[in-house]
N, C-alpha and C positions, 0 to 999 in steps of 0.2 A: 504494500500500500504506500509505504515511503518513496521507494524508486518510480511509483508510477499510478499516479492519484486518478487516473482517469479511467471512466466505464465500468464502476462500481456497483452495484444495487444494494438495497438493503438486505435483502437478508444474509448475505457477507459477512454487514456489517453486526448483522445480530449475531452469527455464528460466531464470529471473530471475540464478539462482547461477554457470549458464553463461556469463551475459551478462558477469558481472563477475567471469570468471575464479575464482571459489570452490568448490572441489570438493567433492563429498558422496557419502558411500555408503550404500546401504540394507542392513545386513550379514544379511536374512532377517527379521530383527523387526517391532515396529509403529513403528519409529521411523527417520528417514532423520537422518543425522549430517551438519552441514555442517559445511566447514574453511575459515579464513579464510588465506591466505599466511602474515601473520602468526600463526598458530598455535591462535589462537581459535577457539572450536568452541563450537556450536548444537545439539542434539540436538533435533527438533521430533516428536512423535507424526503418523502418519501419518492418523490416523481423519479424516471427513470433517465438517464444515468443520473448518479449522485454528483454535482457538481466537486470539482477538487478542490477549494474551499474547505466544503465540511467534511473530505479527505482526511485534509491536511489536520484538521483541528480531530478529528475523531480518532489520530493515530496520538498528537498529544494528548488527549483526554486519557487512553490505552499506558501510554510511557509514564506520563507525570501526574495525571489526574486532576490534571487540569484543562480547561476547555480553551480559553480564553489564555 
């Protein structure tokens, strides 16, 4: 995901969130919310591909836990 942000979908992104223990809900919207342990949260638009953007920031949220 770091070498190459583009043509992602979400459910990647939810496997990926699994792998590392980071929980996410789809609350009916176009958008899945993920939650880092630490507290930090991601909200990424569902539409398809995922923009690199919320890539970029969904692989920080992964390493540091933080979104922002």
């Amino acid at each position: 995901m770091k070498a190459n942000p583009l043509d992602w979908r979400i459910e990647s992104l939810k496997s990926v969130a699994e792998a590392f223990e980071v929980k996410f809900l789809q609350p009916g919207g176009s958008h899945v919310i993920f939650r880092h342990a630490n507290g930090a949260m991601l909200s990424v638009p569902a539409r398809r591909p995922i923009k690199p953007v919320y890539i970029r920031k969904f692989v920080r949220l992964i390493e540091e836990g933080t979104a922002e």
